[in-house]
PQR file with spaces between the fields and no chain letter, atoms N, CA, C, O and H, PARSE charges and radii, in Angstrom:
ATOM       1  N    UNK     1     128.392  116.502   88.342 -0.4000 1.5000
ATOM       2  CA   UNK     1     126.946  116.640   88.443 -0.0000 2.0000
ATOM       3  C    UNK     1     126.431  115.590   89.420  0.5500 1.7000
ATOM       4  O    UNK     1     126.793  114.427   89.241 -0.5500 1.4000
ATOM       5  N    UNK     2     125.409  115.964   90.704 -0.4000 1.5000
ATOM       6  CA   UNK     2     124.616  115.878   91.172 -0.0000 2.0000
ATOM       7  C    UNK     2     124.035  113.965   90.695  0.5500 1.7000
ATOM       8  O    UNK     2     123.857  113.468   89.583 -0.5500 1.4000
ATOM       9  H    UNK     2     125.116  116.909   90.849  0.4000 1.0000
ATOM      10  N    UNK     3     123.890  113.350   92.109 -0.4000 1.5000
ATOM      11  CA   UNK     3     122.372  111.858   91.006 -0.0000 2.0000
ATOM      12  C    UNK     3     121.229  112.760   90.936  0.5500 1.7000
ATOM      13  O    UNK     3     120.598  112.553   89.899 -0.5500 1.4000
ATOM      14  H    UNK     3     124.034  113.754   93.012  0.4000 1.0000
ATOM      15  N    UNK     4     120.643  113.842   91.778 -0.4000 1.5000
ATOM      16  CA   UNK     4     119.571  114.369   92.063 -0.0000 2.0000
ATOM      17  C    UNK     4     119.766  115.525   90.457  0.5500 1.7000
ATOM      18  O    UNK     4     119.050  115.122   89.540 -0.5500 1.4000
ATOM      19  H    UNK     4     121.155  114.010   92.620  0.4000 1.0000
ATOM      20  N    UNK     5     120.441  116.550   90.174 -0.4000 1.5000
ATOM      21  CA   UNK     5     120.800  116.798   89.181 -0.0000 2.0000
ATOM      22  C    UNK     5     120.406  116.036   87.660  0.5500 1.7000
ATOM      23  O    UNK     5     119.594  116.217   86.753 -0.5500 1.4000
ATOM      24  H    UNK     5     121.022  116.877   90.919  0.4000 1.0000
ATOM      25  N    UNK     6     121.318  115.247   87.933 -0.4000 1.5000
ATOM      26  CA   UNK     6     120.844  113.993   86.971 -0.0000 2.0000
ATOM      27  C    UNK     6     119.606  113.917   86.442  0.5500 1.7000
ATOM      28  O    UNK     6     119.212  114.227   85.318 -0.5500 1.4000
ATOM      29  H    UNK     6     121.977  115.101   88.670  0.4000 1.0000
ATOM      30  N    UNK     7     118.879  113.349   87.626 -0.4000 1.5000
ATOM      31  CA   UNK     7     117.733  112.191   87.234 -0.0000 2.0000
ATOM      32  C    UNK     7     116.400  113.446   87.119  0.5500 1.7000
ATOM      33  O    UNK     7     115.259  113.203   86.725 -0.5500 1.4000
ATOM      34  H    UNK     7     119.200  113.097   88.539  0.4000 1.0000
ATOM      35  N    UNK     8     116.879  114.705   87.545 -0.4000 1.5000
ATOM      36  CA   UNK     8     115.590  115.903   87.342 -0.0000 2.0000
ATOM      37  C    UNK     8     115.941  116.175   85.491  0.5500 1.7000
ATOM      38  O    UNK     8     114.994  116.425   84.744 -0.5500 1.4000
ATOM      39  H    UNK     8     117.805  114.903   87.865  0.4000 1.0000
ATOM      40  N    UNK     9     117.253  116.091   84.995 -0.4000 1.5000
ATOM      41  CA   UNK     9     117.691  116.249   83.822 -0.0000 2.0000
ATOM      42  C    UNK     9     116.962  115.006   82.991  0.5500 1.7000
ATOM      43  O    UNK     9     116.415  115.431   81.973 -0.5500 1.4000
ATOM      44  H    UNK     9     118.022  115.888   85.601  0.4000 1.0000
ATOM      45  N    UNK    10     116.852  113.874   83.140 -0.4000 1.5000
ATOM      46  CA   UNK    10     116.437  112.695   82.958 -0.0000 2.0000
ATOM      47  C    UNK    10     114.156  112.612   82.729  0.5500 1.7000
ATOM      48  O    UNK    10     113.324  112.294   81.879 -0.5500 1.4000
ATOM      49  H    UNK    10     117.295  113.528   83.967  0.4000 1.0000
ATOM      50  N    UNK    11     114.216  113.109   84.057 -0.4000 1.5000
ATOM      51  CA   UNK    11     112.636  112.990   84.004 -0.0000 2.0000
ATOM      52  C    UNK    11     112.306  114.239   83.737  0.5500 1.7000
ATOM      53  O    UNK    11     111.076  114.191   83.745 -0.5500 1.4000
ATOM      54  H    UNK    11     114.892  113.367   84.747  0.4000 1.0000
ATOM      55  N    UNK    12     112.595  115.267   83.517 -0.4000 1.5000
ATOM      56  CA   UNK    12     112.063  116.403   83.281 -0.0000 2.0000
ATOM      57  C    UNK    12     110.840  117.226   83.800  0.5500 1.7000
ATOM      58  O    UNK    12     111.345  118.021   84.594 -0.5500 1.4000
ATOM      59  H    UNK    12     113.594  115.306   83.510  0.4000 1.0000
ATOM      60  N    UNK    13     109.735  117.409   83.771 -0.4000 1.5000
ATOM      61  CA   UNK    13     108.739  117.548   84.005 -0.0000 2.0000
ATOM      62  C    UNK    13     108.187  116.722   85.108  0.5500 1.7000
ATOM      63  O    UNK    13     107.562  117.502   85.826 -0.5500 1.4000
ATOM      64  H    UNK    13     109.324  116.764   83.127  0.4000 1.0000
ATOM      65  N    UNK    14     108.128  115.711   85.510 -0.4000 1.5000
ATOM      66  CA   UNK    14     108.036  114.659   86.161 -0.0000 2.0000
ATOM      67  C    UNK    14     108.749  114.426   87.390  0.5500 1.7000
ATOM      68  O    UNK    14     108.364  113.656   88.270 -0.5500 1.4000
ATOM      69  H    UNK    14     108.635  115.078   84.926  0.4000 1.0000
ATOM      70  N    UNK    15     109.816  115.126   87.422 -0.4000 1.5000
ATOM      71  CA   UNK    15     110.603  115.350   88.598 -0.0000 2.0000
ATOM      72  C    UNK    15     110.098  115.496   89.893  0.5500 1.7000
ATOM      73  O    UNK    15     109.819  116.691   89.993 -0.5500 1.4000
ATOM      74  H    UNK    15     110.128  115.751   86.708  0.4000 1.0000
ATOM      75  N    UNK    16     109.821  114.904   90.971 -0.4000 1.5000
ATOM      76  CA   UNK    16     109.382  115.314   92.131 -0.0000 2.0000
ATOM      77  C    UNK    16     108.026  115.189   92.135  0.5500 1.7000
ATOM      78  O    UNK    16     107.226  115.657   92.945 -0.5500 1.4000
ATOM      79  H    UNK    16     110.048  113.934   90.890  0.4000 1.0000
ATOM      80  N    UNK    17     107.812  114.469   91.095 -0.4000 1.5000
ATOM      81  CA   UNK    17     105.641  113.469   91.386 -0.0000 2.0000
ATOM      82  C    UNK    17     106.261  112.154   91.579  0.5500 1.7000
ATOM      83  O    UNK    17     107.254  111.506   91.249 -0.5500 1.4000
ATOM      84  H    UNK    17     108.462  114.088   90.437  0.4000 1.0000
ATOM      85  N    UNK    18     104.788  112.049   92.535 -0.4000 1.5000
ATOM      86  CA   UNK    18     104.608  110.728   93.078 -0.0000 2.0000
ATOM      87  C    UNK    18     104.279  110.168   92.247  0.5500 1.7000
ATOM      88  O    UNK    18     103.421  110.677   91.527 -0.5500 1.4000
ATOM      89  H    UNK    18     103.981  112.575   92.803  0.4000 1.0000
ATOM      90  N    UNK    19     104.924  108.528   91.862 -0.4000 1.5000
ATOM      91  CA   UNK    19     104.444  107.550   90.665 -0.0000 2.0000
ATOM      92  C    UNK    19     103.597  107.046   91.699  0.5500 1.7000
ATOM      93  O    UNK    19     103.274  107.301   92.859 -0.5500 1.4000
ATOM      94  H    UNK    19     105.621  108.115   92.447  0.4000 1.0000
ATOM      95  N    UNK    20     103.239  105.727   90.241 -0.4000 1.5000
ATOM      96  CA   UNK    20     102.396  104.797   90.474 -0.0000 2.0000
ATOM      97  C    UNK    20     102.778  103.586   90.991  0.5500 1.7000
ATOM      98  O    UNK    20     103.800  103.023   90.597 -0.5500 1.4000
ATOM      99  H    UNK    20     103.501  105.519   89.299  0.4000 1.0000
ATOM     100  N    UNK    21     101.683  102.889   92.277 -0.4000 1.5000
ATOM     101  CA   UNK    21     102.453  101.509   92.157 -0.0000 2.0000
ATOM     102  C    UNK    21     103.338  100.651   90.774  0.5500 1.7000
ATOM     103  O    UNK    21     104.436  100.143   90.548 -0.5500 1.4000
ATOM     104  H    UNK    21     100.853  103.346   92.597  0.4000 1.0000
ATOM     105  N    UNK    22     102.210  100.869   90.192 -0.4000 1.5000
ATOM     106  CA   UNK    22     102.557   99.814   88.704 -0.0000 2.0000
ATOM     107  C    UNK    22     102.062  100.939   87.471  0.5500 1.7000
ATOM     108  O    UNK    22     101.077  101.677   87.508 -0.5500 1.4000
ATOM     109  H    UNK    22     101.318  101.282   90.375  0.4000 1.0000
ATOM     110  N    UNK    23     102.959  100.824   86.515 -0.4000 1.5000
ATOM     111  CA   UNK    23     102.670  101.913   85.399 -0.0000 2.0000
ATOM     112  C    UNK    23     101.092  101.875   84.750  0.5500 1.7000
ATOM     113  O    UNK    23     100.621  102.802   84.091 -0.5500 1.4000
ATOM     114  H    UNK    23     103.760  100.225   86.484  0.4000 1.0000
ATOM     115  N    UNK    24     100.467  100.769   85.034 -0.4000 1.5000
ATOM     116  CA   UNK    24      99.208  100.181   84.279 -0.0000 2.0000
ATOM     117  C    UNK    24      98.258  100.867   85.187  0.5500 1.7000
ATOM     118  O    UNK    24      97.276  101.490   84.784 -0.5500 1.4000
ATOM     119  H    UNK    24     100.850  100.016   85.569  0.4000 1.0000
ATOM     120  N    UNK    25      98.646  100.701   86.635 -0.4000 1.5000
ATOM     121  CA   UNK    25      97.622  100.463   87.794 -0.0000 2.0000
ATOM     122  C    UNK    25      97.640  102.065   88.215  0.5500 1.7000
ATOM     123  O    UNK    25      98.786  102.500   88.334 -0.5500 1.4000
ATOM     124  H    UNK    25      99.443  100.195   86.963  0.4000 1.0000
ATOM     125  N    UNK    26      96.358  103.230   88.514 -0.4000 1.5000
ATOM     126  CA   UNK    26      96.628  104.550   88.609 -0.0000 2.0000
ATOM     127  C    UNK    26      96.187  104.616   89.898  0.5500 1.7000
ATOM     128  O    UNK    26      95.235  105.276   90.314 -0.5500 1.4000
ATOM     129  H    UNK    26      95.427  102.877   88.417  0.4000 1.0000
ATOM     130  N    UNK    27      97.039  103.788   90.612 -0.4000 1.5000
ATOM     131  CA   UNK    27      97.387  104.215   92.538 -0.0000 2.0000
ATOM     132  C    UNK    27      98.250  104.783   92.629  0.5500 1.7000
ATOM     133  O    UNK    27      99.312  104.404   92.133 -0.5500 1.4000
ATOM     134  H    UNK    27      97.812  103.251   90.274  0.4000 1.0000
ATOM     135  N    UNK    28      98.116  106.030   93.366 -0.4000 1.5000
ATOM     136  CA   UNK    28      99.790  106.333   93.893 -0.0000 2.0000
ATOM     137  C    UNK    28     100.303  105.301   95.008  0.5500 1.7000
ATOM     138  O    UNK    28      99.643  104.420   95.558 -0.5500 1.4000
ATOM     139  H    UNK    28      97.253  106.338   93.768  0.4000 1.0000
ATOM     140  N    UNK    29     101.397  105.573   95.165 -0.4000 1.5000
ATOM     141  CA   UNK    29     102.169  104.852   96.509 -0.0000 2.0000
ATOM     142  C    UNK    29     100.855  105.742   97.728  0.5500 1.7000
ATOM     143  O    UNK    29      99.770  105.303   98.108 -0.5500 1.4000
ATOM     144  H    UNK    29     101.933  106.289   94.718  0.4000 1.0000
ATOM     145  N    UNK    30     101.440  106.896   98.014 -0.4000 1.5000
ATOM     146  CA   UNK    30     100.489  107.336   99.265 -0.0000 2.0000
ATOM     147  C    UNK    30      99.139  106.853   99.532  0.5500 1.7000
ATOM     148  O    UNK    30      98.652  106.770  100.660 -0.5500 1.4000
ATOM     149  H    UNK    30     102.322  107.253   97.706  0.4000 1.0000
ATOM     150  N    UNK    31      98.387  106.444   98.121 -0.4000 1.5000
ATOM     151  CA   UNK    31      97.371  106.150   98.399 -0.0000 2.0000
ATOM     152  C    UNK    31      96.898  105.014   98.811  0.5500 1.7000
ATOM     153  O    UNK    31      95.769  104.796   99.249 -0.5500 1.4000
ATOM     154  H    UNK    31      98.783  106.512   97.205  0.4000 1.0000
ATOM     155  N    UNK    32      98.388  103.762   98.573 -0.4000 1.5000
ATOM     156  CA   UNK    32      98.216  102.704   98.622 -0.0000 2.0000
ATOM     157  C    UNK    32      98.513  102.531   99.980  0.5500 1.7000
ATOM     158  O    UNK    32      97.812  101.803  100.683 -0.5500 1.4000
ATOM     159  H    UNK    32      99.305  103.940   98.217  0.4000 1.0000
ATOM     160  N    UNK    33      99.546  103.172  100.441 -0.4000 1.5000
ATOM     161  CA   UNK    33      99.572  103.353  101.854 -0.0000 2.0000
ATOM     162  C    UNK    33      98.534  103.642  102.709  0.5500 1.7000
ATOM     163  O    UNK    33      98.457  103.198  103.854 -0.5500 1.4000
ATOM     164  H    UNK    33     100.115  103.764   99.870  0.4000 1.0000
ATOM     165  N    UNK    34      97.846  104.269  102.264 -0.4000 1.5000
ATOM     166  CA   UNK    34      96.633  105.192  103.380 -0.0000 2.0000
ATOM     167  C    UNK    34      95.588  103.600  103.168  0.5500 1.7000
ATOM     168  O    UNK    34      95.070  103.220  104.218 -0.5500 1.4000
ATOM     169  H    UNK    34      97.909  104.630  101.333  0.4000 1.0000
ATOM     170  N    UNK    35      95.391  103.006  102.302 -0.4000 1.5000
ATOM     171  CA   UNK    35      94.744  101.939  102.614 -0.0000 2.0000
ATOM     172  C    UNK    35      94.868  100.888  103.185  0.5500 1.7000
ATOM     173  O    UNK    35      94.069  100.217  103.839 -0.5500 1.4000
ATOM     174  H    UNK    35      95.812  103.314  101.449  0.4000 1.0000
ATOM     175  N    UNK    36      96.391  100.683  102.799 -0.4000 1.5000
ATOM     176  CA   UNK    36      96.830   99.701  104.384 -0.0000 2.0000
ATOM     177  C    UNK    36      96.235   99.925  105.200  0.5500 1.7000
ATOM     178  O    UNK    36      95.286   99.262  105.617 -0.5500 1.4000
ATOM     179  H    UNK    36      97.040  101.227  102.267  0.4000 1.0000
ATOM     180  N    UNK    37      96.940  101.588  105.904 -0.4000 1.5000
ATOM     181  CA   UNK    37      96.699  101.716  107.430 -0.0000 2.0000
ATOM     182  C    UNK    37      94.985  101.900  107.703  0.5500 1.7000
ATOM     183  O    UNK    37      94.375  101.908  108.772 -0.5500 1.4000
ATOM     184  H    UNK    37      97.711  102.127  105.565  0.4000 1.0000
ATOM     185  N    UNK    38      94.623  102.003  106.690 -0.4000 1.5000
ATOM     186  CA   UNK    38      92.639  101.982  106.977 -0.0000 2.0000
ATOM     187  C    UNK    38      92.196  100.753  107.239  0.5500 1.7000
ATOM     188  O    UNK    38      91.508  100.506  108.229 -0.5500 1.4000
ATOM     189  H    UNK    38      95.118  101.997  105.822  0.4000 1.0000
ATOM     190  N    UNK    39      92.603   99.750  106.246 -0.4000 1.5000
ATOM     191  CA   UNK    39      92.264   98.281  106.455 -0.0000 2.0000
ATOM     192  C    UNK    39      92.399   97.440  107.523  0.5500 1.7000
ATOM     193  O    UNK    39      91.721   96.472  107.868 -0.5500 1.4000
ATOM     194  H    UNK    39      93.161   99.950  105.441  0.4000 1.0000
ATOM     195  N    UNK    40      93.703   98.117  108.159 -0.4000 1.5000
ATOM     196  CA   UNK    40      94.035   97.404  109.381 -0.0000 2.0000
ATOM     197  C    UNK    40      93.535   97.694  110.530  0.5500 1.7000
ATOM     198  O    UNK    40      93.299   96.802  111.346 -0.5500 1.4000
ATOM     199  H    UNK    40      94.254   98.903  107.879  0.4000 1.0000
ATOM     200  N    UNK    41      93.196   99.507  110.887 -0.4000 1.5000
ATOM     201  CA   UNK    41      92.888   99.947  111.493 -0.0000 2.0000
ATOM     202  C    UNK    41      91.070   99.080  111.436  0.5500 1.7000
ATOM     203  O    UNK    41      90.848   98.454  112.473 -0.5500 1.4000
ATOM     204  H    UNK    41      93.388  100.231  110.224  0.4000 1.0000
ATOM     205  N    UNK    42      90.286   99.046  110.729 -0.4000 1.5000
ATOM     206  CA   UNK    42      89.236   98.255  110.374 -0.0000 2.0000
ATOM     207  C    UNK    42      89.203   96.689  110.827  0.5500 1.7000
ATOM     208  O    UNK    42      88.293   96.095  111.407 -0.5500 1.4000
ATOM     209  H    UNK    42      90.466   99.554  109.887  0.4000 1.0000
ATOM     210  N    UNK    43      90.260   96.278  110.461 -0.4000 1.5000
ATOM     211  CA   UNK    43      90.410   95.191  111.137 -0.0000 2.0000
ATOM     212  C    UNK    43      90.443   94.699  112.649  0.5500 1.7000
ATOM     213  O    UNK    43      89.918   93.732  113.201 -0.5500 1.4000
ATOM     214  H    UNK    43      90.999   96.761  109.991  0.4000 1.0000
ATOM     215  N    UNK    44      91.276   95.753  113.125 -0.4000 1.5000
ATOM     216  CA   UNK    44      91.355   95.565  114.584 -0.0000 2.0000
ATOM     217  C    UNK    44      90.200   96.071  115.184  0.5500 1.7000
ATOM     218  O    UNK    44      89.966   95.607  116.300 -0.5500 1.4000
ATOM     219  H    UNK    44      91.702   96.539  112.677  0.4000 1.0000
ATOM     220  N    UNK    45      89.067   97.264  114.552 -0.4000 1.5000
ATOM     221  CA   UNK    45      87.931   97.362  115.030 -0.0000 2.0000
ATOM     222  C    UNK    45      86.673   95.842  114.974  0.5500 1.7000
ATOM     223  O    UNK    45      85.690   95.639  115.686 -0.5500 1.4000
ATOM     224  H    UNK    45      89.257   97.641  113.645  0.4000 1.0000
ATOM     225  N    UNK    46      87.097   95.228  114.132 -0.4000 1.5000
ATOM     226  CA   UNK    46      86.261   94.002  113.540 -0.0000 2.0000
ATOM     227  C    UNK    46      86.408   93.214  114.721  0.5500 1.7000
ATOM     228  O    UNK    46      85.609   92.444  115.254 -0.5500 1.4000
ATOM     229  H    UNK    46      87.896   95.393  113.554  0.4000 1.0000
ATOM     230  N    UNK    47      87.919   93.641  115.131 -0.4000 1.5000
ATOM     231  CA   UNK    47      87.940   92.212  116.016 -0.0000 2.0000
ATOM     232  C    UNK    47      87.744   92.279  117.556  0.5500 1.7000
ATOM     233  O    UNK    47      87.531   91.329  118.309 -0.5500 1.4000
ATOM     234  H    UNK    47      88.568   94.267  114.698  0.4000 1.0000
ATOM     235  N    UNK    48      87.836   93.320  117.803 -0.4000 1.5000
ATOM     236  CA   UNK    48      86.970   94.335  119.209 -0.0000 2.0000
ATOM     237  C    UNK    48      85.821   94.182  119.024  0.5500 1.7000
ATOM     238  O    UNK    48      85.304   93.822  120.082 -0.5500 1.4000
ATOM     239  H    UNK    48      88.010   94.091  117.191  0.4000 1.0000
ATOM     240  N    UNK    49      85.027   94.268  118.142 -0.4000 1.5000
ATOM     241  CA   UNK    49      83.603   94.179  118.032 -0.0000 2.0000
ATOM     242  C    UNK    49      83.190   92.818  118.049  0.5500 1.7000
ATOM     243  O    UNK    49      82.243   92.619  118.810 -0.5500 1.4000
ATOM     244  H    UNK    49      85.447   94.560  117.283  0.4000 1.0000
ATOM     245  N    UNK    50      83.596   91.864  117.466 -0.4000 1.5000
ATOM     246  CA   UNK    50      83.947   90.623  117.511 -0.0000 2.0000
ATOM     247  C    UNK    50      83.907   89.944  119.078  0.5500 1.7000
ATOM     248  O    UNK    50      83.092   89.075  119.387 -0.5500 1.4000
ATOM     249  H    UNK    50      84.365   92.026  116.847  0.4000 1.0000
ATOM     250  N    UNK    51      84.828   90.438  119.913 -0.4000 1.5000
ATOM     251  CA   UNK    51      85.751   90.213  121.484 -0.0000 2.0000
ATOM     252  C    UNK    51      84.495   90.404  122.297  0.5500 1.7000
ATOM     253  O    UNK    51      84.074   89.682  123.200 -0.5500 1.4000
ATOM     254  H    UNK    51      85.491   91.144  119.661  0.4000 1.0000
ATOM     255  N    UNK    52      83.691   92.119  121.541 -0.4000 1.5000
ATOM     256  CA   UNK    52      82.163   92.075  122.685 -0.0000 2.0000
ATOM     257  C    UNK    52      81.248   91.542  122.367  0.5500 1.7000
ATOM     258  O    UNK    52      80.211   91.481  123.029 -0.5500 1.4000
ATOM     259  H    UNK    52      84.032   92.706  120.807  0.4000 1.0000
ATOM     260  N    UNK    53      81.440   91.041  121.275 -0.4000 1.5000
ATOM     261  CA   UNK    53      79.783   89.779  121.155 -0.0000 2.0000
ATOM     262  C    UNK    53      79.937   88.653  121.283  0.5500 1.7000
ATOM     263  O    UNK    53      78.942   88.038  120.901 -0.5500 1.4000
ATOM     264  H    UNK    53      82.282   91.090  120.737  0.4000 1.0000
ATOM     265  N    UNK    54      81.050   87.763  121.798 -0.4000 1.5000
ATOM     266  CA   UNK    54      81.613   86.488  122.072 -0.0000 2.0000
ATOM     267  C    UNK    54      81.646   86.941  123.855  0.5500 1.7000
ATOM     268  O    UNK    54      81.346   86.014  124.608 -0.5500 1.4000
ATOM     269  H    UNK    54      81.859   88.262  122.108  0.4000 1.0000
ATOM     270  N    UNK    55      81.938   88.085  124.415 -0.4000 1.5000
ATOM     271  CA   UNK    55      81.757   88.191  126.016 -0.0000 2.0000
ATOM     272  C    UNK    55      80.248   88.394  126.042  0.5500 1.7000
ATOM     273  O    UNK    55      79.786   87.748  126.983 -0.5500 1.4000
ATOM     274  H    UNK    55      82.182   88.837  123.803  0.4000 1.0000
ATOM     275  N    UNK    56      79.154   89.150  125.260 -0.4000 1.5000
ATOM     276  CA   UNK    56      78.106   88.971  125.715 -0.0000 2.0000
ATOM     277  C    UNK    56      77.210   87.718  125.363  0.5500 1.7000
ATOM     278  O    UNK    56      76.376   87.509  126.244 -0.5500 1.4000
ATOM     279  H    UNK    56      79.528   89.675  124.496  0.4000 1.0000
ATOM     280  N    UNK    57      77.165   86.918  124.412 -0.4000 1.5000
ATOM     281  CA   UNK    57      76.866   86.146  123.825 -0.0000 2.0000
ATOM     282  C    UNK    57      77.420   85.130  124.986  0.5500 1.7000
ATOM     283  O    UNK    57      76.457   84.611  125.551 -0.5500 1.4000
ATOM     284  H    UNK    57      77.842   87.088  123.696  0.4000 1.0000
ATOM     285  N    UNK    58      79.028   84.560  125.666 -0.4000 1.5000
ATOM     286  CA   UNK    58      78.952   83.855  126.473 -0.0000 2.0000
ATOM     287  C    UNK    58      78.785   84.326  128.042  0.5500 1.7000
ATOM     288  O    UNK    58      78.985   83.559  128.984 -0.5500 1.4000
ATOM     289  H    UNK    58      79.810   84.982  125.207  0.4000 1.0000
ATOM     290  N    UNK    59      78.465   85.443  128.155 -0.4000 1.5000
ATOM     291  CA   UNK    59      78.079   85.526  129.838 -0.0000 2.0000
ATOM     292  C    UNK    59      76.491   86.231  129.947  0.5500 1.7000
ATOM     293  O    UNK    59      75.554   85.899  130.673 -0.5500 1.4000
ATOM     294  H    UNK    59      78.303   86.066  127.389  0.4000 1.0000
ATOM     295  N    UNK    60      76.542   86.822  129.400 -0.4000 1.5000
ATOM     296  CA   UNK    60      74.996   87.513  129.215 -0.0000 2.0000
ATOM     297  C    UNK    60      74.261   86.717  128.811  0.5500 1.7000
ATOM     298  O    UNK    60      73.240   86.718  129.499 -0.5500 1.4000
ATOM     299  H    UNK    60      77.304   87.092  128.811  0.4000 1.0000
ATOM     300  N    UNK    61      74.219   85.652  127.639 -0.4000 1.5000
ATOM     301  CA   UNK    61      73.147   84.526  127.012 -0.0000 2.0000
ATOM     302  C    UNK    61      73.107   83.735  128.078  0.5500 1.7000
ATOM     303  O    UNK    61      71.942   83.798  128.471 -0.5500 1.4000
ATOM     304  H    UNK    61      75.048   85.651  127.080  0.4000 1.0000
ATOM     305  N    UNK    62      73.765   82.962  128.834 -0.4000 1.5000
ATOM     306  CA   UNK    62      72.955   82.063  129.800 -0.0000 2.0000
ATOM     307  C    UNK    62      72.370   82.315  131.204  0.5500 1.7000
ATOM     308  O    UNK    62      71.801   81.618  132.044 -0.5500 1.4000
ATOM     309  H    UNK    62      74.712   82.911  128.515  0.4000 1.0000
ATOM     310  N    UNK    63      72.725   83.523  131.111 -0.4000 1.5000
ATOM     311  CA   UNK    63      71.969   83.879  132.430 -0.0000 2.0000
ATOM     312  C    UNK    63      70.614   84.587  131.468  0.5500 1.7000
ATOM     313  O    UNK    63      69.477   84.493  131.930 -0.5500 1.4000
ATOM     314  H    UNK    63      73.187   84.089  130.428  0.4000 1.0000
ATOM     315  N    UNK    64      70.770   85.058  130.561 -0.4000 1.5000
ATOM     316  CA   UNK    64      69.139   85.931  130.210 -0.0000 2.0000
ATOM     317  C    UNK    64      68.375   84.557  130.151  0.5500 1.7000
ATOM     318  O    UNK    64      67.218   84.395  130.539 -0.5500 1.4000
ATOM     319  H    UNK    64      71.694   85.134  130.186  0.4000 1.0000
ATOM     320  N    UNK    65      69.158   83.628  129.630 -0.4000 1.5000
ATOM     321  CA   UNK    65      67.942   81.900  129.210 -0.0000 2.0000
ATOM     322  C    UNK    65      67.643   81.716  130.588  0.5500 1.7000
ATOM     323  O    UNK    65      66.483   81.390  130.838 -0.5500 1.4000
ATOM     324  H    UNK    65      70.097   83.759  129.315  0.4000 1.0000
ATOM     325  N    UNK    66      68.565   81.877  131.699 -0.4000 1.5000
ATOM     326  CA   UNK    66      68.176   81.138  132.785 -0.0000 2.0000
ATOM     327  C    UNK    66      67.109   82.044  133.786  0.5500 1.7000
ATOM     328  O    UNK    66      66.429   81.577  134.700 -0.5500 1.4000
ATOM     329  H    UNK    66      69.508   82.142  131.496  0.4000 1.0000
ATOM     330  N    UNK    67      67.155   83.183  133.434 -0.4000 1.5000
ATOM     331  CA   UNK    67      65.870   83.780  133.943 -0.0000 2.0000
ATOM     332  C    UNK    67      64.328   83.445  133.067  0.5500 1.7000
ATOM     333  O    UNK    67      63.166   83.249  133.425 -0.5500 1.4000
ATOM     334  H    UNK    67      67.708   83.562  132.692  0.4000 1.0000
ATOM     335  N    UNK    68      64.974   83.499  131.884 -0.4000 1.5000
ATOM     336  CA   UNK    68      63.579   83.010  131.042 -0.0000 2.0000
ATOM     337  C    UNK    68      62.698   81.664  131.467  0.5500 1.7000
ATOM     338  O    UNK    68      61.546   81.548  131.886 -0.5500 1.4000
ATOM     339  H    UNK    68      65.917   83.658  131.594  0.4000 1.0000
ATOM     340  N    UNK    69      63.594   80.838  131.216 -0.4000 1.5000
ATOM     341  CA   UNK    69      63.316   79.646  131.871 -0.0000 2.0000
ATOM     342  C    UNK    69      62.693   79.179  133.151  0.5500 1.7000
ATOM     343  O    UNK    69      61.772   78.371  133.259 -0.5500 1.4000
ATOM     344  H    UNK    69      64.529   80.933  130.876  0.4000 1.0000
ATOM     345  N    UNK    70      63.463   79.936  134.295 -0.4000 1.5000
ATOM     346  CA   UNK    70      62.858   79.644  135.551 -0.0000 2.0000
ATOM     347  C    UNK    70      62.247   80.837  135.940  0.5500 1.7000
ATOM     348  O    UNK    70      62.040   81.080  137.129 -0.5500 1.4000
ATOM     349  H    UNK    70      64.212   80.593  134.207  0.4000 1.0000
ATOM     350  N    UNK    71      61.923   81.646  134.989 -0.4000 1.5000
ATOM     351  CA   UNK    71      61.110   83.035  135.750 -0.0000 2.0000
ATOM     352  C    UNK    71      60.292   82.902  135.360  0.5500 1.7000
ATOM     353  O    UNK    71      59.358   83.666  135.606 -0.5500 1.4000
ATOM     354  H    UNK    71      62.091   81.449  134.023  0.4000 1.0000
């Protein structure tokens, strides 16, 4: 006999579902996955958005003051 055999003999019903991270905790794996890749993907938008307000903030802010100023 089969490990695959086996362990469908073993879990019965249950055979071929996705568990849970943790028996307590009711995440699947996939789902825990899909939030990684969201979080990160989020992240790297944070930090692009981040990248254009540190380029406008340092090249755009002293020239808008310096027209204010002397205009």
């Amino acid at each position: 006999m089969g490990e695959a055999k086996r362990r469908k003999e073993i879990l019965g019903e249950d055979y071929g579902k996705e568990g849970n991270i943790y028996p307590w905790l009711p995440i699947k794996k996939s789902q825990a996955q899909k939030f990684v890749q969201l979080s990160t993907q989020g992240a790297w938008i944070g930090i692009g958005v981040l990248v254009l307000y540190w380029v406008t903030v340092r090249l755009l802010g002293p020239s808008l003051g310096w027209w204010e100023l002397n205009g």
